[in-house]
C-alpha positions as CSV (number, residue, x, y, z in Angstrom):
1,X,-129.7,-194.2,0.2
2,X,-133.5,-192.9,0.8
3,X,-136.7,-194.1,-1.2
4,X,-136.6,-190.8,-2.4
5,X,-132.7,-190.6,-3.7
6,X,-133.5,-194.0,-5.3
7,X,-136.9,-193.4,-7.2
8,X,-134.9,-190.1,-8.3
9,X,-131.9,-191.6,-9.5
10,X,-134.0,-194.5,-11.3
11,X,-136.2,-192.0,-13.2
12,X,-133.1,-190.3,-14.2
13,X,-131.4,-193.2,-15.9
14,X,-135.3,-193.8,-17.2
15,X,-135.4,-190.7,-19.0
16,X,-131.8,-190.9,-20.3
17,X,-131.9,-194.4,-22.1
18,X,-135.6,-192.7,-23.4
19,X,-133.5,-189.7,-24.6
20,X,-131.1,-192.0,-26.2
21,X,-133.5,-194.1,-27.9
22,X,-135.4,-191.1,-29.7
23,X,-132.2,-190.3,-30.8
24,X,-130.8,-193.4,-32.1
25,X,-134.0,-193.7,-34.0
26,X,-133.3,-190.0,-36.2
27,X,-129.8,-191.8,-36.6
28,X,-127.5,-189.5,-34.6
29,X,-125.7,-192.0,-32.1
30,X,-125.4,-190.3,-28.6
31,X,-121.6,-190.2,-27.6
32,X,-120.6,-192.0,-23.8
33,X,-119.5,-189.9,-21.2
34,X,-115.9,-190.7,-20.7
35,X,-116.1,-191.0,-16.8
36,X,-119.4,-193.1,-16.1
37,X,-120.1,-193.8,-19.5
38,X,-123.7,-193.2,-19.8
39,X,-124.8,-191.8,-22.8
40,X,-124.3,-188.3,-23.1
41,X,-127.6,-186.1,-23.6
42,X,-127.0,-182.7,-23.7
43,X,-123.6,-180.4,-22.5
44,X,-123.4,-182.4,-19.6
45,X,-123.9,-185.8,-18.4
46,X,-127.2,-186.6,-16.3
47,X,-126.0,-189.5,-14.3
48,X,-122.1,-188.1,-13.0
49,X,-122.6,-184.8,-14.4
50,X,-119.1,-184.6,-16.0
51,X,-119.1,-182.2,-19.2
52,X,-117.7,-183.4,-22.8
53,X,-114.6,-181.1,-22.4
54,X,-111.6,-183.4,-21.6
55,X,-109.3,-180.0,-21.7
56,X,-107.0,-181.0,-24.4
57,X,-106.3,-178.1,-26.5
58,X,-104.0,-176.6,-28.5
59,X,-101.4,-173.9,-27.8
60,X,-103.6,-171.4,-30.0
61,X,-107.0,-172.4,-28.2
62,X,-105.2,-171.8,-24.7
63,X,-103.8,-168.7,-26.2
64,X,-107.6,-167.3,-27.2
65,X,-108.9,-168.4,-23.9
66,X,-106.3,-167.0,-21.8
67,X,-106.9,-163.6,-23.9
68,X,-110.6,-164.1,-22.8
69,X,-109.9,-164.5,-19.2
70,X,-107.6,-161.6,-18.8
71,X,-110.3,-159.3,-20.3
72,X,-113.3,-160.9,-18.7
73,X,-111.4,-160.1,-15.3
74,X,-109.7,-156.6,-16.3
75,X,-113.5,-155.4,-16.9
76,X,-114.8,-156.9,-13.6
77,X,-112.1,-155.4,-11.7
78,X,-112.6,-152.0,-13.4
79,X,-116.3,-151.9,-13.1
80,X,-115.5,-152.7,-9.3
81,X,-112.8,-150.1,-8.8
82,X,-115.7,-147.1,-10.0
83,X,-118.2,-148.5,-8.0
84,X,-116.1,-148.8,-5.2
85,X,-114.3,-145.1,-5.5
86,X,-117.8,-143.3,-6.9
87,X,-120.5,-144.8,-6.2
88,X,-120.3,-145.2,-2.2
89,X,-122.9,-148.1,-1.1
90,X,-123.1,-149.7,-4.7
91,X,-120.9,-152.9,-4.0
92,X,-122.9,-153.5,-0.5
93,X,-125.9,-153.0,-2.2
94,X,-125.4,-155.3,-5.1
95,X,-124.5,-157.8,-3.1
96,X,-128.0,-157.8,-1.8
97,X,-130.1,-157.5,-5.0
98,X,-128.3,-160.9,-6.1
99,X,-126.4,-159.0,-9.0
100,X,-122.9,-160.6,-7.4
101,X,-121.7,-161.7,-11.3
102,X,-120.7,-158.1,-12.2
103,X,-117.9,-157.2,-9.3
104,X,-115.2,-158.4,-7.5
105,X,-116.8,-160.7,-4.5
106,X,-116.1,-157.8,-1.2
107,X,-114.0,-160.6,1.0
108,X,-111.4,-160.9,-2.0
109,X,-111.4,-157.3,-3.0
110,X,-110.6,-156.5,0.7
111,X,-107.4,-159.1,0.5
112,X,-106.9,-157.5,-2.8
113,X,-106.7,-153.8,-1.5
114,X,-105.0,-154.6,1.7
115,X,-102.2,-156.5,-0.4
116,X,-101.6,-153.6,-2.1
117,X,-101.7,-151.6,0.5
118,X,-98.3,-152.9,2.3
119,X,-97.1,-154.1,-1.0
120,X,-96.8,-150.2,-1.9
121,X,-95.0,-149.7,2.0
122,X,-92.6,-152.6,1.3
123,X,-91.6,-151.7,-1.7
124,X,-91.1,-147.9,-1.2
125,X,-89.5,-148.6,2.2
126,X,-92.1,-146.5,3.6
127,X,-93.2,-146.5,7.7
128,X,-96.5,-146.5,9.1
129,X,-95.4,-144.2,11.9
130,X,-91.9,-143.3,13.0
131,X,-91.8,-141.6,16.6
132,X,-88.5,-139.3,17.0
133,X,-87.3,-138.6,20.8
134,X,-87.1,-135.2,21.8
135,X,-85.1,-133.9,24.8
136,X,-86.2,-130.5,25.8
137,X,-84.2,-128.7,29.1
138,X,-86.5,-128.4,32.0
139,X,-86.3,-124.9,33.6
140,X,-85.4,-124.9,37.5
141,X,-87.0,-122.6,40.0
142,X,-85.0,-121.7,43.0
143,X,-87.5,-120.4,46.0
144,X,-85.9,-118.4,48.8
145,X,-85.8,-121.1,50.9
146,X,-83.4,-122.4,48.4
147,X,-86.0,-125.1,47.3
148,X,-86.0,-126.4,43.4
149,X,-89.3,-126.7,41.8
150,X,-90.1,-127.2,37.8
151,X,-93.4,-125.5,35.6
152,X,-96.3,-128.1,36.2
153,X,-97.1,-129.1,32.3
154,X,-100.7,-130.4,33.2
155,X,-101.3,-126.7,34.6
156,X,-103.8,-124.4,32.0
157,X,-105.1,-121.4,33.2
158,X,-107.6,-120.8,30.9
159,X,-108.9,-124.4,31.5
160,X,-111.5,-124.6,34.5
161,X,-110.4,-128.0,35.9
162,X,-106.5,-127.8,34.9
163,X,-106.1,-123.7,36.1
164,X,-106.9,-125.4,39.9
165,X,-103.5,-127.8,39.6
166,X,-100.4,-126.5,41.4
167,X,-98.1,-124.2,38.9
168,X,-94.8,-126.2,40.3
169,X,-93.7,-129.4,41.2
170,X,-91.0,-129.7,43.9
171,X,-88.2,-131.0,42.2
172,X,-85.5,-133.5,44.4
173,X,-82.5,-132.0,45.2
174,X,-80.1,-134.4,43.6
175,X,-81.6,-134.1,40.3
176,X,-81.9,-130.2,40.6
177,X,-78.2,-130.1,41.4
178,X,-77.3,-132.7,38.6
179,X,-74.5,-130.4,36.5
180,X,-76.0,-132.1,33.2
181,X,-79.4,-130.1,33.8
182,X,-82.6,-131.9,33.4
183,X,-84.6,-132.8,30.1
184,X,-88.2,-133.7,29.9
185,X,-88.8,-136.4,26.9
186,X,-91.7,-136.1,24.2
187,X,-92.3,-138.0,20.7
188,X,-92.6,-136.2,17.7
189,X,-94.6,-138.4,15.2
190,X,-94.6,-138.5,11.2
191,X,-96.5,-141.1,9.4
192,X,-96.2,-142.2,6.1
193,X,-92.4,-141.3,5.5
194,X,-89.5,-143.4,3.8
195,X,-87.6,-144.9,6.7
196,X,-84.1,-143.2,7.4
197,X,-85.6,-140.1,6.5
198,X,-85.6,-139.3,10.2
199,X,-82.9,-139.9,12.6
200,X,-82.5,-140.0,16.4
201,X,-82.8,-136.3,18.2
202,X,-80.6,-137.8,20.9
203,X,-77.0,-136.3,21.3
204,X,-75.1,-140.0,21.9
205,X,-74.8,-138.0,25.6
206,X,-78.6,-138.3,25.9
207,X,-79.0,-141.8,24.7
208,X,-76.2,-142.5,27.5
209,X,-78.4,-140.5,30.2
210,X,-81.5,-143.0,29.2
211,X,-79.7,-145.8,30.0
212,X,-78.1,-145.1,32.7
213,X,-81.6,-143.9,34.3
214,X,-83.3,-147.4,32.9
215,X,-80.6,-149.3,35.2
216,X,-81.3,-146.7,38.2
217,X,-84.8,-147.1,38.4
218,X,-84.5,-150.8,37.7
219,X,-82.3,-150.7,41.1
220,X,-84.5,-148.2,43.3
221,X,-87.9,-150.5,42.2
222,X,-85.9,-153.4,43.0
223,X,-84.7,-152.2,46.9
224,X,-87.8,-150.8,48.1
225,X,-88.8,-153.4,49.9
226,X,-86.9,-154.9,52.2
227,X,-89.3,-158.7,53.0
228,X,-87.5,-161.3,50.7
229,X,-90.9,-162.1,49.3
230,X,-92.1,-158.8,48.5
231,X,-88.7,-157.8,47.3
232,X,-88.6,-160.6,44.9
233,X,-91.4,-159.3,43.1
234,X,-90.3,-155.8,43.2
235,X,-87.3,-157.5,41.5
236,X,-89.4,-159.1,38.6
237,X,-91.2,-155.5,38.2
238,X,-87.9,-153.5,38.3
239,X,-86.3,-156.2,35.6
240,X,-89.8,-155.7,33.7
241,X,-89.6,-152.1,33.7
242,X,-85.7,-152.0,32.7
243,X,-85.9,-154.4,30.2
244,X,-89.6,-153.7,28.4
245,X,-90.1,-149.9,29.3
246,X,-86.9,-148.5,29.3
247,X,-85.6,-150.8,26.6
248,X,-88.6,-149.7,24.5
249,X,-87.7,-145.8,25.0
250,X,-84.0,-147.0,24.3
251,X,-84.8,-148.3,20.7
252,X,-87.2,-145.1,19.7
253,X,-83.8,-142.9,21.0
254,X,-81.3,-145.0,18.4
255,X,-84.5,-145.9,15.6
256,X,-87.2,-143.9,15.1
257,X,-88.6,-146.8,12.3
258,X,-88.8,-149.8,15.4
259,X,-92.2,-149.6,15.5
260,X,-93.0,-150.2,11.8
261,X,-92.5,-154.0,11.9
262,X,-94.9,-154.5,14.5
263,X,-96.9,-151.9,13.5
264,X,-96.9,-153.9,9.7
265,X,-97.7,-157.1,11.3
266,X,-100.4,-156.6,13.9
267,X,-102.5,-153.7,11.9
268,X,-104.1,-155.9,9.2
269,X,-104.4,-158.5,11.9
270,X,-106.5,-156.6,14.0
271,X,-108.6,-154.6,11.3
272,X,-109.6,-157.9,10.3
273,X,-111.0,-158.8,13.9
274,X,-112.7,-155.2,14.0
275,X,-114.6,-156.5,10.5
276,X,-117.8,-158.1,12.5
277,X,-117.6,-155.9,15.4
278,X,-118.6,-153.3,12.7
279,X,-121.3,-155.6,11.4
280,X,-122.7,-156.1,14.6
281,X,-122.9,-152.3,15.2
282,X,-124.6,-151.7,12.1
283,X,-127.1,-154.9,12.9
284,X,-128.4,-153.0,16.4
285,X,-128.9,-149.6,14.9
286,X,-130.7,-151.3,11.5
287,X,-132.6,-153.3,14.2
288,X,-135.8,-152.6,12.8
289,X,-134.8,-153.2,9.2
290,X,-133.8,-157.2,10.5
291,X,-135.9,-159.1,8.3
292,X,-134.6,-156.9,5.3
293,X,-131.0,-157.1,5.9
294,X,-129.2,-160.5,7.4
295,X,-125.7,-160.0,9.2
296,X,-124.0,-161.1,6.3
297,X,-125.5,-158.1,4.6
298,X,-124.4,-155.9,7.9
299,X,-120.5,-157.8,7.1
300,X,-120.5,-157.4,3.5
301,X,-120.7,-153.0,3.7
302,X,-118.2,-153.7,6.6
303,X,-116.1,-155.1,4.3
304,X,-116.7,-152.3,1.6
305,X,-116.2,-149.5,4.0
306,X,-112.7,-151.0,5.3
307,X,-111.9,-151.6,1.7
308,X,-111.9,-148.6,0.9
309,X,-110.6,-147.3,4.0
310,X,-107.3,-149.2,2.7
311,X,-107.8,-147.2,-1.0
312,X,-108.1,-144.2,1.1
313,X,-104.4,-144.7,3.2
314,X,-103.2,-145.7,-0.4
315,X,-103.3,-142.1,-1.4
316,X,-102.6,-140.6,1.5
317,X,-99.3,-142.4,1.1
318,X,-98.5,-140.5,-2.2
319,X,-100.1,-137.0,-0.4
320,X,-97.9,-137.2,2.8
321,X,-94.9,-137.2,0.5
322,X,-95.8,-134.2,-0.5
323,X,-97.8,-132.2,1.8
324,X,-98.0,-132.0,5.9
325,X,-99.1,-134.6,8.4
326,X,-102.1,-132.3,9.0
327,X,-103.5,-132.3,5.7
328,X,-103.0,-135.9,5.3
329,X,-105.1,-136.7,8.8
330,X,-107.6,-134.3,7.2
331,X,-107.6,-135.8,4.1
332,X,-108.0,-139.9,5.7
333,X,-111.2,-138.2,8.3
334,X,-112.9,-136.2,5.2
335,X,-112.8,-138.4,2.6
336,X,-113.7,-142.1,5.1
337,X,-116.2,-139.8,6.6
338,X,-118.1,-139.1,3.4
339,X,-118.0,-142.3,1.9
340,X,-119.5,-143.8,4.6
341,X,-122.1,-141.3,5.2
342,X,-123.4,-141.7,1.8
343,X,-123.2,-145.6,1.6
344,X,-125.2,-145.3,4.7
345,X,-128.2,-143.2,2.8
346,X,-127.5,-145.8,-0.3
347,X,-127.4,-148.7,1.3
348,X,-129.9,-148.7,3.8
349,X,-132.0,-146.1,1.9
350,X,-133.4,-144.1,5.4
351,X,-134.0,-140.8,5.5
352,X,-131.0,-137.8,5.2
353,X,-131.7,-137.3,8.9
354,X,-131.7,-140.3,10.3
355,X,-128.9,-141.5,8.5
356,X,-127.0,-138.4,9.8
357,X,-128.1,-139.8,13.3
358,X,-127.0,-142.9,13.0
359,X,-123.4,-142.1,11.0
360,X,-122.4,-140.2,14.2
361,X,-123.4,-142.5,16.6
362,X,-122.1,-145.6,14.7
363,X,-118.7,-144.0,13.9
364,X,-118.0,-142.5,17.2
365,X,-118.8,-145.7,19.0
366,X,-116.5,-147.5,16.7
367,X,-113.7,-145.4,16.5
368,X,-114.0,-144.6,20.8
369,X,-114.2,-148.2,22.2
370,X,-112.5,-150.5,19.3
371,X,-110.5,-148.8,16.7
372,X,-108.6,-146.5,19.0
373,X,-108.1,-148.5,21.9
374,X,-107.1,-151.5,19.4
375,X,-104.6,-149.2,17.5
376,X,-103.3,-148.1,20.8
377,X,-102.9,-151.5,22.1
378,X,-100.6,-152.2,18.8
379,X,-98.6,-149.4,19.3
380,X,-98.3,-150.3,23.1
381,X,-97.2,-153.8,22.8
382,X,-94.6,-152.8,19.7
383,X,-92.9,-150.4,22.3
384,X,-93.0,-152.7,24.7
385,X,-92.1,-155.9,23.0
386,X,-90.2,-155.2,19.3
């Protein structure tokens, strides 16, 4: 213990026995703390600071404070859920005025709302994103020479860089001649539906033809090299490629739902990782504004604008039960868009202009280099992996 601890802590117990002295003398005994026992001067004691309470109550004193608690909380939570849903920027900006009492702190409210969130999937068997297999025949082209060629998808005329790639791909003549015809493959997503609401597009024909072309190019990757070494690792690659690729495009044919578990687990997971990357983008374009707003103020509206990103995927859950994909998609970039536009200007309290400025450069870095390639590395390593 320091000089100074010890000249504290003996001034302290100085002061109490005067305390208790002055009040022996009016004739009101002091009571004795029941952990250090010290007399007790005032609610709580100076010396351990233990308070009187020694929580032994009755069944109707629990009652009344359990009634207090429940009400205390329900109009904390409510007074957050309006500042969160109207007044964009509030909860941020609360935070750093000091006036934290009044709402929900932002890490616990973002649990809170990302509970819900999957709660309300889980318990409406609803998917993130089911992807449906579609087979659509691929037209042959017969030259005169007799050779087979298909339409070049990548090809657009009326685009100046696609309009110079070639209008037809030669085509192999064992596949041109295959009597089953030949089918080109492409997903069809829908997000937000109940699972089993969608089935596999595959005739059990087509789910056959995947597998059998998952074993052959498993084979051909596997004998194109004929050095032991080199054809070892071709081995590993073609046994990667069956098993991973193949298998992935095999479980989309039969489930359209076999991405939603990964999908469930990793999202949340990641989001949370993206939190200070946010933060950190916000702390280089506020640069100037440093000394005004710390990083934890930077994390705090990253945690409010994800938050409500969450409220915002809540309801599009109820709208895409009812409405189109498109309107939904509209409905998550309008309403995110504006809410963090104008938590920007509340927030931060800059100009209309430069706010503008900085909401477009902010989001479109975001969204670009970290939430998209993220959300596409999810989706990759479900297919890949589930």
């Amino acid at each position: 213990m320091s000089d100074m601890e010890a000249t504290l802590e003996t001034s302290a117990a100085a002061g109490l026995e005067y305390a208790a002295a002055k009040l022996a003398q009016q004739g009101a005994a002091p009571e004795k703390c029941a952990n250090c026992g010290a007399p007790l001067v005032g609610p709580y004691c100076a010396i351990c600071g233990q308070g009187p309470d020694m929580h032994r109550r009755t069944l109707a004193s629990l009652l009344h404070d359990l009634v207090a608690d429940i009400a205390n909380l329900d109009s904390r939570i409510l007074r957050t859920g309006k500042a969160l849903l109207f007044q964009p920027g509030e909860l941020p900006l609360a935070f750093h005025q000091g006036r934290t009492r009044r709402y929900v702190p932002a890490l616990r409210l973002y649990f809170f709302v990302t509970l819900v969130f999957f709660l309300i999937l889980g318990g409406f068997n609803i998917a993130i994103m089911q992807l449906q297999i579609v087979a659509t025949p691929v037209k042959i082209i017969f030259d005169a020479h007799g050779r087979a060629f298909i339409r070049n998808p990548a090809y657009d005329p009326d685009d100046a860089v696609q309009s110079r790639l070639p209008k037809l791909i030669p085509l192999d003549k064992s596949k041109a001649k295959d009597p089953a015809g030949m089918y080109s493959f492409s997903t069809r997503p829908y997000f937000f539906q109940r699972i089993g609401r969608y089935h596999s597009a595959l005739t059990p024909a087509m789910r056959a033809r995947i597998e059998r072309s998952r074993q052959r190019v498993a084979r051909e990757i596997a004998g194109a090299s004929r050095d032991r070494r080199k054809a070892a690792e071709a081995k590993k690659i073609g046994s990667w490629v069956e098993t991973h690729l193949y298998g992935g495009l095999s479980r989309l044919a039969a489930n359209p739902a076999a991405l939603n578990e990964p999908l469930t687990t990793w999202i949340p997971r990641v989001l949370f990782l993206l939190l200070p990357l946010y933060a950190v983008l916000l702390a280089a374009f506020y640069w100037r504004q440093r000394k005004k707003f710390y990083l934890v103020d930077h994390l705090t509206f990253s945690l409010t604008v994800h938050t409500f990103t969450f409220v915002a995927l809540i309801l599009a859950v109820g709208i895409a039960q009812f409405f189109s994909g498109s309107l939904v998609f509209w409905f998550l970039l309008g309403s995110i868009g504006v809410y963090v536009f104008l938590s920007l200007r509340r927030f931060y309290q800059q100009s209309w202009f430069w706010t503008a400025v900085k909401f477009v450069c902010i989001s479109g870095i975001y969204t670009l280099f970290f939430l998209l390639p993220a959300l596409g590395a999810v989706i990759a390593y479900g297919f890949l992996y589930a």
